[in-house]
C-alpha positions as CSV (number, residue, x, y, z in Angstrom):
1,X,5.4,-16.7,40.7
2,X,3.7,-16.7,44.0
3,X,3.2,-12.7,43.4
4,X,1.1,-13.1,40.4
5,X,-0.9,-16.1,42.3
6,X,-1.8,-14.0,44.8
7,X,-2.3,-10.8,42.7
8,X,-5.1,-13.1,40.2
9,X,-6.7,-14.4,42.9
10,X,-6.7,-11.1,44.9
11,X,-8.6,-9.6,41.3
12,X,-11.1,-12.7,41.2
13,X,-11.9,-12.4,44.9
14,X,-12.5,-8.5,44.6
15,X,-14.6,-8.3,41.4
16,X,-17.3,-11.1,43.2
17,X,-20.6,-9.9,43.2
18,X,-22.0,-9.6,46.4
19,X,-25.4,-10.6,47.3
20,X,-28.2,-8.0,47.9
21,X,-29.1,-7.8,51.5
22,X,-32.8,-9.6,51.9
23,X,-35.1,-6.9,52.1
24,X,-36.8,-6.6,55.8
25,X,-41.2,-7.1,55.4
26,X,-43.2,-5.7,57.7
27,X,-46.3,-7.8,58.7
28,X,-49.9,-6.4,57.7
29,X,-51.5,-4.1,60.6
30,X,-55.4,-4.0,61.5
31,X,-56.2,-0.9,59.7
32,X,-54.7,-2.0,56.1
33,X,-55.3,-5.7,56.3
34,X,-59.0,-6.0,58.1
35,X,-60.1,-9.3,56.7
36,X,-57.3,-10.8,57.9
37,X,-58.0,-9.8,61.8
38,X,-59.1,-12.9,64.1
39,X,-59.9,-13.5,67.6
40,X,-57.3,-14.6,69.7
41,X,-56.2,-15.9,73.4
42,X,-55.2,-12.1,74.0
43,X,-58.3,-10.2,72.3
44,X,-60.5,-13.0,74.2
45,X,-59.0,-12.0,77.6
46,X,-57.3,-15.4,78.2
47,X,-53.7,-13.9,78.8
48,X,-52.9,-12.6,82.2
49,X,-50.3,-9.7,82.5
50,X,-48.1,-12.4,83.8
51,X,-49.0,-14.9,80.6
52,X,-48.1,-12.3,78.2
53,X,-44.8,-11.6,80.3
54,X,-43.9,-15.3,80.1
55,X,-44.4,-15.5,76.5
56,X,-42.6,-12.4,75.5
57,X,-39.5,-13.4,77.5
58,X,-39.3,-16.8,75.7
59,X,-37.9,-14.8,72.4
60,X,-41.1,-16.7,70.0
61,X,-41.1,-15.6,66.6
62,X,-42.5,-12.9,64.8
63,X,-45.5,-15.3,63.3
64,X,-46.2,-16.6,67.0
65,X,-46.6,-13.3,68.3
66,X,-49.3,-12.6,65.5
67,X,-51.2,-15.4,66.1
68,X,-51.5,-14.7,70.2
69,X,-52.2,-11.4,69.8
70,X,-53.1,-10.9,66.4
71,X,-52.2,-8.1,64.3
72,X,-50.6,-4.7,65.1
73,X,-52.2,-1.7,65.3
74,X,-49.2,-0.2,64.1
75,X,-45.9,-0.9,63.0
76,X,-42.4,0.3,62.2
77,X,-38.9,0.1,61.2
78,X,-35.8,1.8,62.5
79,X,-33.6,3.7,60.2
80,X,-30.9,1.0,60.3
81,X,-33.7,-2.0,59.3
82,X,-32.4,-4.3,62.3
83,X,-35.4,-3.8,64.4
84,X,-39.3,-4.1,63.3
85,X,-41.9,-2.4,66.5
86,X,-45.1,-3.8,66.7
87,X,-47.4,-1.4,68.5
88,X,-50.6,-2.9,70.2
89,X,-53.1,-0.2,71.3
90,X,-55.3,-1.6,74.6
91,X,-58.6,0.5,75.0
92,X,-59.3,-0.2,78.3
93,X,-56.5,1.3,79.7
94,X,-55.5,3.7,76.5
95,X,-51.8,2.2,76.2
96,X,-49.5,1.5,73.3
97,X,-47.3,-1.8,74.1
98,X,-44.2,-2.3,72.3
99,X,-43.1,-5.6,70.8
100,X,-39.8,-5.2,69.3
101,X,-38.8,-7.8,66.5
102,X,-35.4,-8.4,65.5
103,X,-35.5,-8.2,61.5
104,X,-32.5,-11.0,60.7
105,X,-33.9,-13.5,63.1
106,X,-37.8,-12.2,63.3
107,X,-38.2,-13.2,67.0
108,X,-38.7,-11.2,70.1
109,X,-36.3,-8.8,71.3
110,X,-37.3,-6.9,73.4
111,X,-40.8,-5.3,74.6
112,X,-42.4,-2.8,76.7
113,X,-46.1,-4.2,77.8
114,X,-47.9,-2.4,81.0
């Protein structure tokens, strides 16, 4: 008896449809999206390297990291879609900074800013 309770649930259990992972999106960058770029703290010259370290280490999400420093002049996605990199091009010293996102939680990661 218990056999054939445990082999119909073991059949329910394995035919269950599993859900489709959420597919990662990558926020707009300066070149596709130029209406949508705006003065900021960071493109004002408000943030100190310091500043920007500060905020960075806190971990703030994806959205908050737009809004200080507005959008990416580039951006991409690793092969395994777990990590989005925003690049930020500075002019005055002609430097890419690196702001990795983590695409499950969309906050900061890790980053790489001179």
């Amino acid at each position: 008896m218990w056999i054939r309770i445990i082999l119909l649930l073991w059949i329910l259990f394995s035919c269950a449809k599993v859900a489709p992972p959420k597919p990662v999106v990558l926020p707009p960058t300066k070149t596709i999206r130029p209406d949508l770029v705006e003065d900021t703290i960071f493109s004002r010259g408000y943030m100190s390297g310091y500043d920007i370290w500060e905020f960075l280490r806190m971990n703030p999400s994806e959205q908050d990291v737009i809004d200080t420093f507005g959008l990416p002049d580039s951006v991409w996605l690793d092969d395994l879609e777990l990590t989005k990199f925003m690049y930020y091009f500075i002019t005055e010293i002609q430097d890419y900074n690196i702001i990795e996102i983590n695409a499950k939680t969309d906050s900061v990661s890790g980053f790489e800013w001179d």
